[in-house]
C-alpha angles and dihedrals in degrees: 000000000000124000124175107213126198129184129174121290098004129096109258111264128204107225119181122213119218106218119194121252115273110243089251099232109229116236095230125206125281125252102259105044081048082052095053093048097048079053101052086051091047098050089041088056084046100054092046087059093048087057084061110056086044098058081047085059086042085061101045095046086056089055107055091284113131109266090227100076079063095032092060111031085063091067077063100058097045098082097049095081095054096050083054099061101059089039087062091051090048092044091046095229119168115280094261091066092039091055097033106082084061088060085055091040081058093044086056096041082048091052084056088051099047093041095067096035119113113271104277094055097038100064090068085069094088079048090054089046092055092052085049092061097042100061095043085059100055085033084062098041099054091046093051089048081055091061088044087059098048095063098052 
């Protein structure tokens, strides 16, 4: 800022002040792209929970259980990662969060596929469970650390 400051009897001076820089806001992102986000976290957590229930069912159909209860919920956990994919871009989150649930929608078309494979190949279905769950769960981590950054 620039001030020209005159007094009696002395030649008019130009001083400058040094303000401090104002503290930027930061245009913070609007409520529905934070609710979307909050969203995608929430069905990722979901969907690692479900997992894991479904591993749970996995385990009592091996011993003696009836396979249905695993052979249905699984219907259940399908369409969450496809509600996961239009709430990223909602909720704008980087590209990786945004692609990721269609890795998870091939594990689980993979899981079809190695389910009713002969036996060699389909002992690699509880594998692909557990990369399955693998990936939700990082999946799920990365999107609530998201959240976490949207708050700062």
């Amino acid at each position: 800022m620039v001030r020209v400051v005159e007094t009696p009897g002395e030649q008019a001076r130009v001083e400058t002040i040094a303000t401090p820089p104002k503290e930027g806001k930061r245009i913070g992102l609007s409520i529905p792209v934070r609710l979307a986000r909050i969203g995608y976290a929430v069905i990722c957590s979901v969907f690692v929970a479900c997992v894991l229930l479904q591993v749970f069912f996995a385990g009592m159909g091996a011993f003696g259980a009836n396979w249905s209860w695993h052979a249905t919920f699984v219907h259940f956990l399908e369409p969450l990662p496809l509600l996961m994919v239009p709430m990223a871009f909602v909720g704008r989150l980087p590209w990786g969060l945004k692609l990721m649930p269609l890795g998870l929608l091939v594990l689980i078309g993979g899981q079809y596929a190695l389910a009713n494979a002969a036996v060699p190949s389909a002992a690699l279905h509880p594998v692909n469970a557990l990369l399955i769950f693998m990936l939700s769960l990082f999946i799920a981590r990365r999107a609530w650390a998201a959240v976490a950054r949207q708050r700062r």
